[in-house]
Every structure is written in C-alpha cells, then in structure tokens.
N, CA and C atoms as an extended XYZ file, in Angstrom:
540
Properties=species:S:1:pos:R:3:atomname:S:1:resname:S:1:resid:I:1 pbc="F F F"
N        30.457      102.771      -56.421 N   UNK     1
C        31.005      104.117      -56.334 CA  UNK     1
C        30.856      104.665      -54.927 C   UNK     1
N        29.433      104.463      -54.494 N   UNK     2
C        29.556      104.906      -53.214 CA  UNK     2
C        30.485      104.412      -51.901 C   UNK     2
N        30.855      103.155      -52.465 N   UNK     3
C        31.968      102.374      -51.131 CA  UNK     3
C        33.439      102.991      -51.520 C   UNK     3
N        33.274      103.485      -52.905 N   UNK     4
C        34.738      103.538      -52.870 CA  UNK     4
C        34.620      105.810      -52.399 C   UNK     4
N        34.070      106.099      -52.325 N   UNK     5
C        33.534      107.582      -51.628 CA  UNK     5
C        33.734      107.836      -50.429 C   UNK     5
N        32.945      106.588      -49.750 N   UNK     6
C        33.138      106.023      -48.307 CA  UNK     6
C        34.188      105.537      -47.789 C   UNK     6
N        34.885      105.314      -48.603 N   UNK     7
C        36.205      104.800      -47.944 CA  UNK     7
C        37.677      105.572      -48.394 C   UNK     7
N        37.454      106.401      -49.149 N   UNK     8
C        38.249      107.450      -49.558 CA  UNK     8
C        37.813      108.764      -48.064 C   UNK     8
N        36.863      108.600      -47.880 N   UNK     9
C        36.050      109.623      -46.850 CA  UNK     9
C        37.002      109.589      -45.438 C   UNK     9
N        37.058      107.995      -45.104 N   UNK    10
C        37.524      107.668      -43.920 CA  UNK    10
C        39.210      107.726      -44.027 C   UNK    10
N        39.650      107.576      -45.422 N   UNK    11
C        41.164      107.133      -45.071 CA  UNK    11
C        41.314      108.858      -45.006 C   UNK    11
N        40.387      110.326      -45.559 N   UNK    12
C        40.878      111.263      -45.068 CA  UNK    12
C        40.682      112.067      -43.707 C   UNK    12
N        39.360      111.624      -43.432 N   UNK    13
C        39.024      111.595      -41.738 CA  UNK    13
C        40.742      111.469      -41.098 C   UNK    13
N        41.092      110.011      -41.347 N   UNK    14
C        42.238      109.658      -40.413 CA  UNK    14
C        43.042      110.221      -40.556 C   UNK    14
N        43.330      110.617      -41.902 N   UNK    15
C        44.608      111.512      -42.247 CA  UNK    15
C        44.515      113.028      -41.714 C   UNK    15
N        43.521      113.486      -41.445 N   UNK    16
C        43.434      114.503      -40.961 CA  UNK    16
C        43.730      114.897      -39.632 C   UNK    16
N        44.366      115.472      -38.957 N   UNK    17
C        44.600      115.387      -37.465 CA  UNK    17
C        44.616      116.946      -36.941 C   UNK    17
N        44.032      117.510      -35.951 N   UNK    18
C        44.050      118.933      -35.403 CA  UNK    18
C        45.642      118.521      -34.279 C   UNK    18
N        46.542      119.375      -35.010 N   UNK    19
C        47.704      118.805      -34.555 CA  UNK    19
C        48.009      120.268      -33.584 C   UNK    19
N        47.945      121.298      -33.742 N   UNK    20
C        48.381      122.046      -32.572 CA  UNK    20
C        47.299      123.186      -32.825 C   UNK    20
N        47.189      123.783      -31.446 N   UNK    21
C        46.631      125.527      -31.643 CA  UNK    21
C        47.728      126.613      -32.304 C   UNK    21
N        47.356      127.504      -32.691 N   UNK    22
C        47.355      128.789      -32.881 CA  UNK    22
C        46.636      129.633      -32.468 C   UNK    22
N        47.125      130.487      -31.460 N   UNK    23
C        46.530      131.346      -29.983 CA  UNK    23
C        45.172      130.816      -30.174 C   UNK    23
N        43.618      131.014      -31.097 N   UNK    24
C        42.386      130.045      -30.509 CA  UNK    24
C        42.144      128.997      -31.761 C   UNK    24
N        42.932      129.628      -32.861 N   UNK    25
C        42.666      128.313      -33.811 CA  UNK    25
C        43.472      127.615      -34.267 C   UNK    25
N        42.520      126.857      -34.043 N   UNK    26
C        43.497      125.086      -34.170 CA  UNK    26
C        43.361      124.468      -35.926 C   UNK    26
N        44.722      124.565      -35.934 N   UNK    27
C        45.118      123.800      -37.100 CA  UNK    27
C        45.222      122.494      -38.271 C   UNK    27
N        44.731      122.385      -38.801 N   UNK    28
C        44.473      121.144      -39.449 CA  UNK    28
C        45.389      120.864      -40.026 C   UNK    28
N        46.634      119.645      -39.638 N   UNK    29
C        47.306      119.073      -40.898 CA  UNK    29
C        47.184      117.895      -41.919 C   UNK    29
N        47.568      118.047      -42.531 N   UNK    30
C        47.246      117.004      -43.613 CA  UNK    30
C        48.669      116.616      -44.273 C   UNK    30
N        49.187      115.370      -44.858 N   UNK    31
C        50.077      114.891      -45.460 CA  UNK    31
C        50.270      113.813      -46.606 C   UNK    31
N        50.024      113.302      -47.145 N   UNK    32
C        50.133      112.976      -48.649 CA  UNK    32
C        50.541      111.709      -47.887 C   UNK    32
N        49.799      110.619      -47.752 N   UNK    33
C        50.066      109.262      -47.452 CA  UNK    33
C        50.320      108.174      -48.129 C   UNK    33
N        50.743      107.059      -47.927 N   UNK    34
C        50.577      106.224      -48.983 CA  UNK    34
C        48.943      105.420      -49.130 C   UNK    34
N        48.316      105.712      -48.259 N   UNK    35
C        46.472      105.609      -47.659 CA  UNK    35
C        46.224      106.600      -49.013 C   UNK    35
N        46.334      107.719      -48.980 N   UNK    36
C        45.830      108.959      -50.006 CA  UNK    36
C        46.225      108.478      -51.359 C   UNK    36
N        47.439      107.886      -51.472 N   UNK    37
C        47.984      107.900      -52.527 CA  UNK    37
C        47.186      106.621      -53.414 C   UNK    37
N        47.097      105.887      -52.504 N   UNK    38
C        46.457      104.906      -52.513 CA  UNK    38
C        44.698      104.569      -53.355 C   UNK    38
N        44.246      105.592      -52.472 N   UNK    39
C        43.113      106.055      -52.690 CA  UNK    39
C        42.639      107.155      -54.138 C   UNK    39
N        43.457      107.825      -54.257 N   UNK    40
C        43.616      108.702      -55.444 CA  UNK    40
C        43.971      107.599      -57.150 C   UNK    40
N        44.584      106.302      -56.584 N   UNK    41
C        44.920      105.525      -57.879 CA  UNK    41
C        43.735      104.390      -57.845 C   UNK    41
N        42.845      104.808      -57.024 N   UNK    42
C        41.895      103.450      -56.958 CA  UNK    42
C        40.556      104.484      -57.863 C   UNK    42
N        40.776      105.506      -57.283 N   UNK    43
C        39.407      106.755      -58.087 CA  UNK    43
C        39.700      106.596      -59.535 C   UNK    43
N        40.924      106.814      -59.495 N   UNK    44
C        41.767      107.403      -61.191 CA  UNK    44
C        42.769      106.488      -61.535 C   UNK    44
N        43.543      105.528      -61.710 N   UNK    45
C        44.734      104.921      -61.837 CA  UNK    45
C        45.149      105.850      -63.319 C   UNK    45
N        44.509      106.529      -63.523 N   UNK    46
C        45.641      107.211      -64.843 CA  UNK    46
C        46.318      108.378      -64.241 C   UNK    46
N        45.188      109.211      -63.245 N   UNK    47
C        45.157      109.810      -62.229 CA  UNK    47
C        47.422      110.738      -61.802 C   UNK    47
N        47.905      111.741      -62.418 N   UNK    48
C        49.145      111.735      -62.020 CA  UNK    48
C        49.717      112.639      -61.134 C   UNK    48
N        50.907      113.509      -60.731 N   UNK    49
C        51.072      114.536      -60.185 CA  UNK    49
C        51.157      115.963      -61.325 C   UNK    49
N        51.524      116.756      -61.326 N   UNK    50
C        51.973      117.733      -62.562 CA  UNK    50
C        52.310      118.977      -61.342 C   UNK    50
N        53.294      119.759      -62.437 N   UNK    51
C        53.910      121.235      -61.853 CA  UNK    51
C        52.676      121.885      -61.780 C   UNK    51
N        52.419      122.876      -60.786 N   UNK    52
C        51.298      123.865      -61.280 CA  UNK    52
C        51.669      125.352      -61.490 C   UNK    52
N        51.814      125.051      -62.964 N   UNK    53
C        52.818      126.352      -63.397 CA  UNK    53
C        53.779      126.656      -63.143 C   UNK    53
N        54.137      128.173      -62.995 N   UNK    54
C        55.224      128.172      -62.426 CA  UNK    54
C        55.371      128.618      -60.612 C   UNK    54
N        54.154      128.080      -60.069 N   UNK    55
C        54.244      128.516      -58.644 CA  UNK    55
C        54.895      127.711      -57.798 C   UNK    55
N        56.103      126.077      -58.171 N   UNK    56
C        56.799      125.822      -57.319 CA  UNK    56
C        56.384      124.831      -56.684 C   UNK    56
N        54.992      124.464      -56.624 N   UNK    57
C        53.692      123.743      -56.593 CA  UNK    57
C        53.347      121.902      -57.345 C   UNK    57
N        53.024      121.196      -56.719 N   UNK    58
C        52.544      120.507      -57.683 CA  UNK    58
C        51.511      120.016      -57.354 C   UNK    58
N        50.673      118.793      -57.651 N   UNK    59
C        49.417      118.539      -57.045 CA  UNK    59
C        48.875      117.610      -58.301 C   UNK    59
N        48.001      116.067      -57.582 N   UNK    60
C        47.644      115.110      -57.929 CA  UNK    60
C        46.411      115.381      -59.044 C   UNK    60
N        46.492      115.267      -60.205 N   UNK    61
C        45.436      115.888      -60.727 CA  UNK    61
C        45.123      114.281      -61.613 C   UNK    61
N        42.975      113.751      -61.314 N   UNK    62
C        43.211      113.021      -62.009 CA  UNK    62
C        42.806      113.119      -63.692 C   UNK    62
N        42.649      112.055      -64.728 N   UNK    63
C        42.751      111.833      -65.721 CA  UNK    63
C        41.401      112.826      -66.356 C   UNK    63
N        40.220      112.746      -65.785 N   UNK    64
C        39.062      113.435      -66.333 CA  UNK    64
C        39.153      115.268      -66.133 C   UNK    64
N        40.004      115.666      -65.538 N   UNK    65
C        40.458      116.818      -65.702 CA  UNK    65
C        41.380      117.664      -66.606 C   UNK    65
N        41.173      118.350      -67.739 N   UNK    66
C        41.752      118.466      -68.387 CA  UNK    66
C        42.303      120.020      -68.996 C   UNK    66
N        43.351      120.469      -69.330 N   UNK    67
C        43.954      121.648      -69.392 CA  UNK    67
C        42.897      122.502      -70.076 C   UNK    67
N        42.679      123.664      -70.123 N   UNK    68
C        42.042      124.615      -70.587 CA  UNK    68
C        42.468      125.972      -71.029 C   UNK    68
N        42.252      126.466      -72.623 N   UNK    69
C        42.687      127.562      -72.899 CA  UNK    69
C        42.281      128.595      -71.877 C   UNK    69
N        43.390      129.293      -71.275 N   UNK    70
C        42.757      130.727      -70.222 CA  UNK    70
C        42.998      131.820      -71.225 C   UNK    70
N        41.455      132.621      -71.349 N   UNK    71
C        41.007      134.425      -71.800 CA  UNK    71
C        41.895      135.034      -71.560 C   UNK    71
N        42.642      135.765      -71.875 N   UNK    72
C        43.719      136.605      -72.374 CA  UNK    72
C        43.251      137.702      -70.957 C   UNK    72
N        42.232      138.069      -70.873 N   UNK    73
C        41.639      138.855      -69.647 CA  UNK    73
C        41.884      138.066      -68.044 C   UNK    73
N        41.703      136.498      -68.542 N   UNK    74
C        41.713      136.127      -66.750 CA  UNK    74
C        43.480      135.326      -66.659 C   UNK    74
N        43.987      135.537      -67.671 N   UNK    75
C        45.696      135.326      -67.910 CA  UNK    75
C        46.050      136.422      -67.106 C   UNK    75
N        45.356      137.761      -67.656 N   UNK    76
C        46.443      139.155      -67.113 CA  UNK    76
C        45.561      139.599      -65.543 C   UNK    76
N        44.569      138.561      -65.390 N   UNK    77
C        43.760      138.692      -63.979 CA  UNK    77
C        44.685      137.881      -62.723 C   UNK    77
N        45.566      137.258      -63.599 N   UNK    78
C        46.749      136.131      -62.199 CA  UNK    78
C        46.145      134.470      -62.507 C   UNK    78
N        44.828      133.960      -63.239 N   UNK    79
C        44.678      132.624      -63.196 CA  UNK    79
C        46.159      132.169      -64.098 C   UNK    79
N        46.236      131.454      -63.596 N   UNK    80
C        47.526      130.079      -64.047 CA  UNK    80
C        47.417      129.143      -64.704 C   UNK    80
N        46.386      128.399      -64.084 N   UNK    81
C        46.002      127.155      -64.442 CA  UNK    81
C        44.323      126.926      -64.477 C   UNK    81
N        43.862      126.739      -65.364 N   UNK    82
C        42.354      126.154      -65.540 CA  UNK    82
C        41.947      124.500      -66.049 C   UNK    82
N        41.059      123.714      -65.205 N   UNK    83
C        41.368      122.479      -65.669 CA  UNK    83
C        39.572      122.643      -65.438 C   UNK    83
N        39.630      121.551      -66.481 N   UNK    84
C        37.718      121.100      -66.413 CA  UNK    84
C        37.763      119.821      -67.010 C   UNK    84
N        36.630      119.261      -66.255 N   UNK    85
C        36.261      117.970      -67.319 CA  UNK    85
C        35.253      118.240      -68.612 C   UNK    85
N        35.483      117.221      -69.466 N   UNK    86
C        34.699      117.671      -70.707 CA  UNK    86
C        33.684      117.857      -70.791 C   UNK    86
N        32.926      117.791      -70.236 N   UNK    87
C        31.257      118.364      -70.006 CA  UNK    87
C        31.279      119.714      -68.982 C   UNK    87
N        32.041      119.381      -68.667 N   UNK    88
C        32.917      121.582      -68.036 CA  UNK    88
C        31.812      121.590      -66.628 C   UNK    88
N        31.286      120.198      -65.927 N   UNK    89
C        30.608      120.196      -64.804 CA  UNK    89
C        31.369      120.393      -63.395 C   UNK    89
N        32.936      120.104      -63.766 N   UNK    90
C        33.606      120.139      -62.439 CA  UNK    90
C        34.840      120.918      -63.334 C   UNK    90
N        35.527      121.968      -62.172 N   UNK    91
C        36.714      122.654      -62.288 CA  UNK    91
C        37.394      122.863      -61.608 C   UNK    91
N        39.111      123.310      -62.007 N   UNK    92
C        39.821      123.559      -60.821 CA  UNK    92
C        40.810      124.772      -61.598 C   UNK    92
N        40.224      125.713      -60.819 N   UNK    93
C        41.391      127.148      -61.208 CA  UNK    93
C        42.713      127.371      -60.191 C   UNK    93
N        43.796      127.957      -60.667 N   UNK    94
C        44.387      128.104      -59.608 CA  UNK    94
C        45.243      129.400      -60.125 C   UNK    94
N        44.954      130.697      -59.167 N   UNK    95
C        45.423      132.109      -59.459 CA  UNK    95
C        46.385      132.259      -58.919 C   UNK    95
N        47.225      133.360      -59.110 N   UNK    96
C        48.819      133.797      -58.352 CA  UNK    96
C        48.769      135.228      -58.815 C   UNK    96
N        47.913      136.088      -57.396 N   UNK    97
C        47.706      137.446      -57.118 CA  UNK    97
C        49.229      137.571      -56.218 C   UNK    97
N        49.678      139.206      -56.857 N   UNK    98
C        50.338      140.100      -56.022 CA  UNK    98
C        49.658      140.329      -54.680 C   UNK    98
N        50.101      140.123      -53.516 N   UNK    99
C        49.290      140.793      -52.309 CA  UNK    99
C        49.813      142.170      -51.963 C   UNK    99
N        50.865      142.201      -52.675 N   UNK   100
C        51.358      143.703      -52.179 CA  UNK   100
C        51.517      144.207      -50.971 C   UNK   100
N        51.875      144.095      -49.863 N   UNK   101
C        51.867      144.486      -48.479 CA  UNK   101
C        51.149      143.793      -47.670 C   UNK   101
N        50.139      142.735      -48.182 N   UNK   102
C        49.087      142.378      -47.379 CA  UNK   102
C        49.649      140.430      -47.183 C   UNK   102
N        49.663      140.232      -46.048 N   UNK   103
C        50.186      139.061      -45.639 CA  UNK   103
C        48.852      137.955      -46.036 C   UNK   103
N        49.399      136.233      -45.575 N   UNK   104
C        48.105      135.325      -45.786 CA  UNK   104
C        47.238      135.826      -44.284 C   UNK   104
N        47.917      136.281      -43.243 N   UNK   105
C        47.243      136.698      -42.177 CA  UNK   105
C        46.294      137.366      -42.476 C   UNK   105
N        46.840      138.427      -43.138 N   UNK   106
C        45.955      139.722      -43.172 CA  UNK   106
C        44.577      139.156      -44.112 C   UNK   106
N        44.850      138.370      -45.182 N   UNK   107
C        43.843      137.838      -45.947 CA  UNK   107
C        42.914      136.609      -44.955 C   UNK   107
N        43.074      135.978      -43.751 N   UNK   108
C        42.564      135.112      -43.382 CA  UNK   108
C        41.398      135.983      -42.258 C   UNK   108
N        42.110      137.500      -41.664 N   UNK   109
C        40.856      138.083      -40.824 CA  UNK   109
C        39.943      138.793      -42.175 C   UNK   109
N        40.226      139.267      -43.605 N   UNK   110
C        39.768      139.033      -44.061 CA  UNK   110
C        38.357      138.043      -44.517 C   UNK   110
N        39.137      137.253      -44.905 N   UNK   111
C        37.835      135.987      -45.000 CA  UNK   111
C        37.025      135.410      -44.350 C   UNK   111
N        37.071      135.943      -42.583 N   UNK   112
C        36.473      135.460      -41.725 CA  UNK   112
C        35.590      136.967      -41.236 C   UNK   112
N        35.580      137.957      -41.926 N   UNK   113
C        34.757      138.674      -41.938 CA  UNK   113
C        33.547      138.975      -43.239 C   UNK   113
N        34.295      138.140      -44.336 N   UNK   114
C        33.112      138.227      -45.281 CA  UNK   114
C        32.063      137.230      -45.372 C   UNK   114
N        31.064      137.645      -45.520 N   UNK   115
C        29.568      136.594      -45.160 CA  UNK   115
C        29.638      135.404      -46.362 C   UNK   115
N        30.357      135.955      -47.784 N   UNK   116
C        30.234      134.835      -48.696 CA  UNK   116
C        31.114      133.602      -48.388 C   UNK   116
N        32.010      133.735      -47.421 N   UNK   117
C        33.248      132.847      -46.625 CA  UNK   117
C        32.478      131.808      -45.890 C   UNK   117
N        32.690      131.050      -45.564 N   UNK   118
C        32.461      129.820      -44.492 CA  UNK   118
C        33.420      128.700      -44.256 C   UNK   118
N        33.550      128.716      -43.158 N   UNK   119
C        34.694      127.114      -42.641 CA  UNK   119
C        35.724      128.012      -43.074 C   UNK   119
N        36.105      129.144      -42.607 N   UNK   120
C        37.580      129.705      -42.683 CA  UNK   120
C        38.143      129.009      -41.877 C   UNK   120
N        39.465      128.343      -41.905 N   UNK   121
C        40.712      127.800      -41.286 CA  UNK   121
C        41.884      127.571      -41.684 C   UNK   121
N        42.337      127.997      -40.838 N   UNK   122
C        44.363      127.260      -40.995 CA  UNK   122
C        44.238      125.980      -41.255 C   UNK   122
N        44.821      125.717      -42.231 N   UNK   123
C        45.666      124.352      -42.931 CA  UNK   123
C        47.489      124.256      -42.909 C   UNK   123
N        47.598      122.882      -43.105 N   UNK   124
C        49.176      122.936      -42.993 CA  UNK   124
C        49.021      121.376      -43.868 C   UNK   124
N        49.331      121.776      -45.278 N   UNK   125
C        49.075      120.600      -46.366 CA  UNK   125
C        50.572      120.490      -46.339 C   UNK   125
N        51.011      119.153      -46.413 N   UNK   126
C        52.476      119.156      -46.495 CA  UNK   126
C        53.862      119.673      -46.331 C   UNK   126
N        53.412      120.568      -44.950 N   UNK   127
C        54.166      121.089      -44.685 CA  UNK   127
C        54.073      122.611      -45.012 C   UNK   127
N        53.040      123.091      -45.891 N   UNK   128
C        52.708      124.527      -46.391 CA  UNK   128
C        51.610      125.081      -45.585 C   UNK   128
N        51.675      126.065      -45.073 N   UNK   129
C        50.538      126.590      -44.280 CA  UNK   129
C        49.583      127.119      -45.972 C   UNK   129
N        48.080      127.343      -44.764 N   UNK   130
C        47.472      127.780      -45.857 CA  UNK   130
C        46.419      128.169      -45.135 C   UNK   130
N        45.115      128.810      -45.817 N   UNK   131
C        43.865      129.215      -45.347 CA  UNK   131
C        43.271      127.984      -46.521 C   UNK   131
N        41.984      127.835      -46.051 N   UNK   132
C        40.598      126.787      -46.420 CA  UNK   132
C        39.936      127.679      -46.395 C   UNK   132
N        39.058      127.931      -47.504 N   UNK   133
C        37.575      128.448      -46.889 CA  UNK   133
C        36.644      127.725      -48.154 C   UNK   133
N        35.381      127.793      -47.670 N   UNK   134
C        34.162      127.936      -48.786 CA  UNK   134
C        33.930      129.336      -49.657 C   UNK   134
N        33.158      129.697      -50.416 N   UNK   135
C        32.810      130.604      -51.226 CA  UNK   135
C        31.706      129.891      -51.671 C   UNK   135
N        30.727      130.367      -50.996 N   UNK   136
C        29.082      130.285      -51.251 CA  UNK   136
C        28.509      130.786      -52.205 C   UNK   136
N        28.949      131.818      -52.924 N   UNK   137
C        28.842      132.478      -53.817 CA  UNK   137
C        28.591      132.031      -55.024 C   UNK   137
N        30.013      131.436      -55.368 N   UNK   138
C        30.921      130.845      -56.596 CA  UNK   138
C        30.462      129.077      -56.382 C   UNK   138
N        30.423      128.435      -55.241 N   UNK   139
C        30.209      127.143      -54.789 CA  UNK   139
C        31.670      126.382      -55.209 C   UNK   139
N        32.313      127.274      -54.476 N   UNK   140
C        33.812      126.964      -54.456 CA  UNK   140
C        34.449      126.162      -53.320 C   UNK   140
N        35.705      125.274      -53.062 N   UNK   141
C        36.159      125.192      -52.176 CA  UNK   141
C        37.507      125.722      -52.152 C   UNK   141
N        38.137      126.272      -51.300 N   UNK   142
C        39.408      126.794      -52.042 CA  UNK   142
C        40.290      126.939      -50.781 C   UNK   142
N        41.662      126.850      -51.412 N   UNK   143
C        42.721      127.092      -50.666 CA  UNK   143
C        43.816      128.184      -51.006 C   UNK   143
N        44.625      129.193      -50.194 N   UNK   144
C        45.268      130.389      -50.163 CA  UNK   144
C        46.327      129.939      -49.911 C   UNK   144
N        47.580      129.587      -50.410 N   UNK   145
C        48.844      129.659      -49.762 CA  UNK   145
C        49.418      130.868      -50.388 C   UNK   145
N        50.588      131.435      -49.532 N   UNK   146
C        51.408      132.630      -49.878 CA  UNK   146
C        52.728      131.797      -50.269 C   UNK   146
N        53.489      132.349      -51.485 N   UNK   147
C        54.963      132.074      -52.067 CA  UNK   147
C        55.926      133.301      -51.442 C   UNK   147
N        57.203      132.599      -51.600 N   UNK   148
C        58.097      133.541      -50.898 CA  UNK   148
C        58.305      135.063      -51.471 C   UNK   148
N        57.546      135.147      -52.510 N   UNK   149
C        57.967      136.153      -53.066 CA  UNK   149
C        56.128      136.659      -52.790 C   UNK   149
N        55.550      136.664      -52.150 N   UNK   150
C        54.527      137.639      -51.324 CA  UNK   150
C        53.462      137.652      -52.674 C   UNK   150
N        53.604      136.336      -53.083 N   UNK   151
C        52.122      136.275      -53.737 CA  UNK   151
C        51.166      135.469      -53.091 C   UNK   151
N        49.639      135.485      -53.311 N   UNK   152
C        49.276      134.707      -53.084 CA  UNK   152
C        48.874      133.277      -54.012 C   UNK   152
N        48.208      132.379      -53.854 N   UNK   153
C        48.300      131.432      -54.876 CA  UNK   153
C        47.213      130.489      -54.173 C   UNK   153
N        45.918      130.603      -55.111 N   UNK   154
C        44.692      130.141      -54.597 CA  UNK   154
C        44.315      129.286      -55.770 C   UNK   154
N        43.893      127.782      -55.535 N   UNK   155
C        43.339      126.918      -55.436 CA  UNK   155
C        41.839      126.795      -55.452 C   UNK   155
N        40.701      127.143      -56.373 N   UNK   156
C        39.285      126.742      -56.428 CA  UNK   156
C        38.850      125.487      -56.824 C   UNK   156
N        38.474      124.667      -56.266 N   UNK   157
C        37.890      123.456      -56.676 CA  UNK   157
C        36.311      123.427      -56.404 C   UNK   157
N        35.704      123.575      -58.263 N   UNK   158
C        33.806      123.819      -58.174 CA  UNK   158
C        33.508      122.320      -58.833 C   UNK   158
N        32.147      122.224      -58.758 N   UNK   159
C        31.352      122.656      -57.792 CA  UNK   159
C        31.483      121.992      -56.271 C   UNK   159
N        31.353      122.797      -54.942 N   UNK   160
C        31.549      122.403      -54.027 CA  UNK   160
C        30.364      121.608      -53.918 C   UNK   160
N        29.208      122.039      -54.006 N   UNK   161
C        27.972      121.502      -53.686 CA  UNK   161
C        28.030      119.963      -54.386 C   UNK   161
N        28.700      119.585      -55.250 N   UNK   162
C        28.934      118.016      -55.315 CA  UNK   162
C        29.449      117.496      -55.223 C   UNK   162
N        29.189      116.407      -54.014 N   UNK   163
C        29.703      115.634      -52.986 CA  UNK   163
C        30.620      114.718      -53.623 C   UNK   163
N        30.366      114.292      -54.641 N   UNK   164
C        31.812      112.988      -55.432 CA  UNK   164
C        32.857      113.992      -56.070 C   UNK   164
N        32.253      114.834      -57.041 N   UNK   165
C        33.548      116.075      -56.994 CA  UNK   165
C        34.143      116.465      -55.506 C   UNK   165
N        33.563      117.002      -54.510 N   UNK   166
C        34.294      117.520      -53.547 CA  UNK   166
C        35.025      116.145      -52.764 C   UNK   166
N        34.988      114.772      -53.153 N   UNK   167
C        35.708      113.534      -52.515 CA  UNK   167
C        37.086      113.494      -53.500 C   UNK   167
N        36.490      113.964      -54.554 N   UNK   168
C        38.174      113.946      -55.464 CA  UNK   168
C        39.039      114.935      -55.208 C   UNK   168
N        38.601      116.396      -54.968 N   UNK   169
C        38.887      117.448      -54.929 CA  UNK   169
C        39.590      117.699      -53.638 C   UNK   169
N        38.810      116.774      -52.900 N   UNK   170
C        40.312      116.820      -50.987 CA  UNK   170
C        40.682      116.027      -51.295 C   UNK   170
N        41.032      115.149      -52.279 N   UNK   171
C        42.572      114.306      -52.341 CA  UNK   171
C        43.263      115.008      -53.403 C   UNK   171
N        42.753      116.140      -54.193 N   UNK   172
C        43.461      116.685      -54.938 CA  UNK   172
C        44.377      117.899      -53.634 C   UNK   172
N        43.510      118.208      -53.583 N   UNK   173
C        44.057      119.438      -52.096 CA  UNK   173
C        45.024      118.846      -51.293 C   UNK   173
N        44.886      117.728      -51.281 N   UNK   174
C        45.599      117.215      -50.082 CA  UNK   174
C        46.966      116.706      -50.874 C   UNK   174
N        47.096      116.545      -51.655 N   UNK   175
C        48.328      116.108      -52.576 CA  UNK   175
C        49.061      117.187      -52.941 C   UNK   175
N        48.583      118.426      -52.633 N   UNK   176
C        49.664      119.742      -52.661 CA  UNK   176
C        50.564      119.683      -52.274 C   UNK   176
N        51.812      120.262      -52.661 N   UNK   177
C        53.291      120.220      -52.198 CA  UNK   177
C        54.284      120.707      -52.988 C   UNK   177
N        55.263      121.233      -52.361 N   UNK   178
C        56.305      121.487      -52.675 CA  UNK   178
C        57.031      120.934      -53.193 C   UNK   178
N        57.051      121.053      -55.510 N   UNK   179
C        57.716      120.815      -56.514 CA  UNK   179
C        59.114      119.762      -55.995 C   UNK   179
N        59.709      120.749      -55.290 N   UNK   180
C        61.374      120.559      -55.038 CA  UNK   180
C        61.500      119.515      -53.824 C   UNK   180
C-alpha cells in the first residue's frame, strides 16, 4: 500500500506544475492525465467518473465511497452531494451556495484572512479556476469553484489529517471537470 501511495504521490508531484503568476500568486495547474487516470484505476479499478449533481461538474469518485441520504436541513443549507465510506471514517461533501454579489475573488481575500484557513491558493483543475484551502477546524481539504450563474460550489474532502485518504482525495480533486 505504501508503494502504491508513493507512487500515486509522485505521478501528482509531476502533474502538478506552477504554470503562471497572478500579480504575486502563482498558480497551480493540474489536468486529468492518463498517469492520474492511471493511478486512480490501480487504487480502485471499480473506481468511476459520475455527474455531481446538477452543478455541470463531474469527478472520479472511487468504489468505497458511497451516496448518502442528505438532512432535509443541510439539503435547504446548498449540500448536493454527500458521499462516505461505510464505516463513515472518510467523506466527501460538495455544496452550491448563492454568493450573491460576492465573487470567488472576493471569497479567496476572504480565506486568506481567516486563521481556520491554511495553504489558501489559486488552482486551475482542468481548465476551471478555483481556490484550495485547508480548514483546520473541520480537518477538511477543500476546493471553491464559482458556476456561471454566480454560485459557488465547494468540494470538502475529510479527514484531511489522513494521509491515504488525502492520496485518494487529490486524485479525486484532480479529476474535476467540466460534465460537457
């Protein structure tokens, strides 16, 4: 397990590239390889893509993750999608808040002023910009993209604090993309 961790580790090292600035921060892109793809069917071979809801979205989700009834309260809160494995030790939520006037900009000086935030940065997953951050809090890792219609649409993958979850969880992230 650990070689195949280690080597899922490196094929995303490579895949990762700081491809341009933005006035002081520099951007991380990422792209859905056949290395990733690769790597994601060697973790999971049942492992598939799916819509994520109706946000336009799709993303590599593997086999030990599994759909979850959402509370009627965190339905009318914007969550979308709730997935857990059956012992409910690892999860992945993914919400679609109104921002109402407030851009992913405006949410990224945001997040780089709140103390529960860490590793705030620009992402560009397949072509979709996005914010990254931690949530220390929650022991979240999560990602913010905005839809054309000025929502936002965030991505939690827990627990961060474990390291083989968080090796599945950036090839889940990283397999984001645009449905169409």
């Amino acid at each position: 397990m650990k070689k195949i961790l280690f080597a899922i580790l490196v094929v995303l090292m490579l895949s990762f590239a700081s491809a341009f600035a933005q006035e002081t921060d520099v951007v991380t892109e990422v792209t859905w390889t056949d290395e990733l793809a690769a790597a994601a069917a060697e973790i999971d071979p049942d492992g598939q893509f799916f819509y994520v809801a109706d946000t336009g979205l799709m993303m590599w989700i593997p086999s030990v993750l599994h759909d979850q009834e959402i509370p009627a309260e965190l339905s009318e809160g914007g969550m979308a999608v709730m997935l857990a494995t059956t012992d409910e030790t690892a999860s992945v939520f993914v919400n679609v808040l109104d921002l109402e006037d407030v851009t992913l900009e405006d949410m990224y000086s945001i997040y780089l002023e709140e103390p529960t935030y860490s590793e705030v940065e620009w992402v560009v997953i397949n072509g979709l910009g996005a914010i990254s951050y931690i949530d220390n809090e929650y022991d979240t890792m999560n990602l913010a993209f905005e839809d054309v219609d000025g929502n936002m649409i965030t991505f939690n993958f827990s627990p961060y604090s474990d390291e083989g979850f968080m090796a599945v969880a950036t090839i889940m992230a990283a397999s984001i993309m645009d449905a169409e």
